[in-house]
Each structure stands twice: as C-alpha cells, then as structure tokens.
C-alpha positions as CSV (number, residue, x, y, z in Angstrom):
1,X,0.0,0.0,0.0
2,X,2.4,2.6,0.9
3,X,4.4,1.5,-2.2
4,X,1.4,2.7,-4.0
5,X,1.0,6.0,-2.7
6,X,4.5,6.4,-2.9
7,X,4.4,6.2,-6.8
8,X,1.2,8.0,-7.2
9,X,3.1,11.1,-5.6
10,X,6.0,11.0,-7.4
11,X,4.1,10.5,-10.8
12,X,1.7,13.7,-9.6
13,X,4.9,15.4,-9.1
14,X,6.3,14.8,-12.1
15,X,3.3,16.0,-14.0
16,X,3.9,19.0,-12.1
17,X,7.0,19.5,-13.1
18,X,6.4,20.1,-16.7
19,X,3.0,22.1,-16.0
20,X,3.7,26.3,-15.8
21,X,1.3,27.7,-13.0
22,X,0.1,31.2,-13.0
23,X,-1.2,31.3,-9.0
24,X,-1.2,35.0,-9.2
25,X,-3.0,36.2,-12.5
26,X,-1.5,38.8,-15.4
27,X,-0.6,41.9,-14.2
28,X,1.2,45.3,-15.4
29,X,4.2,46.8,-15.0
30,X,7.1,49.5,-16.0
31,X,5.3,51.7,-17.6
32,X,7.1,54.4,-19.7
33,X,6.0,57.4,-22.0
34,X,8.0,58.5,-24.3
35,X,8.3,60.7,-27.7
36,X,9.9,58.1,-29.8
37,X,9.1,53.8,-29.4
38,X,9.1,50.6,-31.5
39,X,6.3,49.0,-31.8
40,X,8.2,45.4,-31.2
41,X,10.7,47.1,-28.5
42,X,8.1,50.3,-27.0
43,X,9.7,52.9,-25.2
44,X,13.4,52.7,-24.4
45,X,13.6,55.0,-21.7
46,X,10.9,57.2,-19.2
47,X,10.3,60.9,-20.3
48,X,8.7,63.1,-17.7
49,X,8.6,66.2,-19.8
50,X,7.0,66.8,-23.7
51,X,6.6,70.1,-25.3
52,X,3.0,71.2,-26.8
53,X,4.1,70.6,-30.6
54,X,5.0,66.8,-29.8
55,X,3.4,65.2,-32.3
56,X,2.8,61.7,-30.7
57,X,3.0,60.7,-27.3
58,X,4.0,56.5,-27.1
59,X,3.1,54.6,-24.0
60,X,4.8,51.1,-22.7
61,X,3.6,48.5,-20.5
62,X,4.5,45.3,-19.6
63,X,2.8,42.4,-19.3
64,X,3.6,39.6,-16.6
65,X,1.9,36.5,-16.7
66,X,-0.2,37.6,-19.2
67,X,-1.8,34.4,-21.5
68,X,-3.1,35.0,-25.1
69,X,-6.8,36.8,-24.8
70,X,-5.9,38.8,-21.9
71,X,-7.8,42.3,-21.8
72,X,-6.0,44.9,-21.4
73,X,-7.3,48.7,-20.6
74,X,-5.2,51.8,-21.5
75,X,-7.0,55.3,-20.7
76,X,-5.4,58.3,-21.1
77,X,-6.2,61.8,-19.1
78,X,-5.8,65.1,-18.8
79,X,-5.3,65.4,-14.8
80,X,-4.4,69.3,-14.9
81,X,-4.8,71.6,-16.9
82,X,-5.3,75.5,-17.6
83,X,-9.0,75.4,-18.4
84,X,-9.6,71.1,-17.6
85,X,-9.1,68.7,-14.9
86,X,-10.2,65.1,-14.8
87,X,-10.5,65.3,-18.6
88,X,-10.7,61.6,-20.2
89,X,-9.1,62.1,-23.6
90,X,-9.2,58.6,-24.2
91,X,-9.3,54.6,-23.8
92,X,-8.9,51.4,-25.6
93,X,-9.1,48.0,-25.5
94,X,-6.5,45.5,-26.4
95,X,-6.5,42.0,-26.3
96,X,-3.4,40.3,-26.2
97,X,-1.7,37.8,-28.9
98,X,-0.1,34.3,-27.9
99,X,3.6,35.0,-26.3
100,X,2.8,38.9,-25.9
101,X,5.0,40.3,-22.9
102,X,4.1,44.1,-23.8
103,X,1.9,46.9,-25.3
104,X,2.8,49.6,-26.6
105,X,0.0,52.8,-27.9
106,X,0.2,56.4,-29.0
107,X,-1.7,59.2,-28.5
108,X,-1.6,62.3,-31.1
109,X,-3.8,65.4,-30.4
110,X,-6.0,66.9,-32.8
111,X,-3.7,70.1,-33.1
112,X,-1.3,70.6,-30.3
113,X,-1.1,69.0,-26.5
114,X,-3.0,71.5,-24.2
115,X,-0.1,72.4,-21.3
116,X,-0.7,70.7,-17.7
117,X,0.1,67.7,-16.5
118,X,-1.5,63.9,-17.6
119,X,-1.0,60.0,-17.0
120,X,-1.5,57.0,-19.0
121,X,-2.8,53.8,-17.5
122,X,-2.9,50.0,-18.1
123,X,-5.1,47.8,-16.2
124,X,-5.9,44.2,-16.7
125,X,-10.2,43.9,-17.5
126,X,-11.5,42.3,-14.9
127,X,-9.1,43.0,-12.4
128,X,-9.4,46.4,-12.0
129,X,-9.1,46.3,-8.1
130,X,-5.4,46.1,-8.8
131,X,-5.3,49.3,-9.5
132,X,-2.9,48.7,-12.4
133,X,0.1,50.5,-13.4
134,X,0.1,54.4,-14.5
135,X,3.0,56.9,-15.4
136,X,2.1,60.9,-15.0
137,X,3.6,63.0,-17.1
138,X,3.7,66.8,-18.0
139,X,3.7,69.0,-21.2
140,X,4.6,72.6,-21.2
C-alpha cells in the first residue's frame, strides 16, 4: 500500500513539473511614455517632460503572466490643466496575442497637447481592483 502512494506522488509530481502555473494572474508593469518607441521594443527610456508641438505621445507597458486573450485597458487623461481637470481624452481595448509580454500605444492630439500635466494607465479587465500601473507625465 504505501508502495502505491508512494508512486502515485512521485508521478503527480512529475506532471507537475512540466506544468507552468500562473497562482497570481497577469498583471502590469514598467510603464514608460516617451516621444519616440518601436512597436516590437516600445519605449526605451521614461520621459517626464513633452513640449506642446510633440506630435505623438508613445506609451509602454509590460505584461507579466499575461496568456493570449488577456484584456487589457489603457485610458489616457488630462489630470491638470489651464481650463480642464479630470479630462478623459481617451481609452482602448487590447487583447493580447499568444507570447505577448508588452503593449505599446500612441496618442496624437488633434492640433497641439494642451499644457498641464496627464497619465496614462494599463489595467488588466476584470481585475481592476489592482489598481494597475500608471506613469504621470507633464507638457509645457
């Protein structure tokens, strides 16, 4: 008997073994904005500071644990600014691809970036109690 349960561990732990367990879910991290990004690599380094005539503002986030058909939230605000506050300028969807380990967007404005100060966040759907991951950022 204990012979038995002996081998019916050590075969459960072996299928074990090869298995790859997620206990903890996808979830977001390192954000970076910046002025210039790959879509394959994103944003290379964090920029705090854009002018008003910046054409495109890229953001980075990435993605940990994160299996294909993962949901993926990105909104974009206008936290301060001369005449706005609270301002949602805008928010997508994305759902991720099979091996996907980042996301990268870009937000242009219709003529130039008002000044005041913004953030970009990325938040798993259906695990917005996280909180998810944001990066503030000014222009001036």
């Amino acid at each position: 008997m204990k012979v038995k349960t002996f081998a019916a561990i050590i075969g459960a732990a072996s299928v074990l073994v090869g298995c790859e367990f997620n206990l903890w879910g996808p979830s977001i991290s390192d954000v970076l904005v910046c002025e210039k990004a790959s879509l394959a690599e994103g944003c290379a380094n964090n920029q705090n500071t854009f002018k008003t005539t910046t054409p495109r503002i890229f953001a980075t986030a990435k993605l940990d644990n994160a299996v294909e058909g993962t949901q993926v939230r990105v909104l974009w605000r206008l936290v301060q600014g001369k005449t706005a506050k609270n301002v949602r300028i805008y928010e997508k969807e994305f759902t991720t691809k099979l091996d996907q380990n980042q996301i990268t967007t870009a937000l242009a404005p219709a003529k130039a970036w008002q000044p005041g100060s913004y953030e970009v966040s990325f938040v798993v759907v259906g695990n917005e109690s996280s909180g998810g991951e944001t990066q503030k950022f000014q222009v001036k």
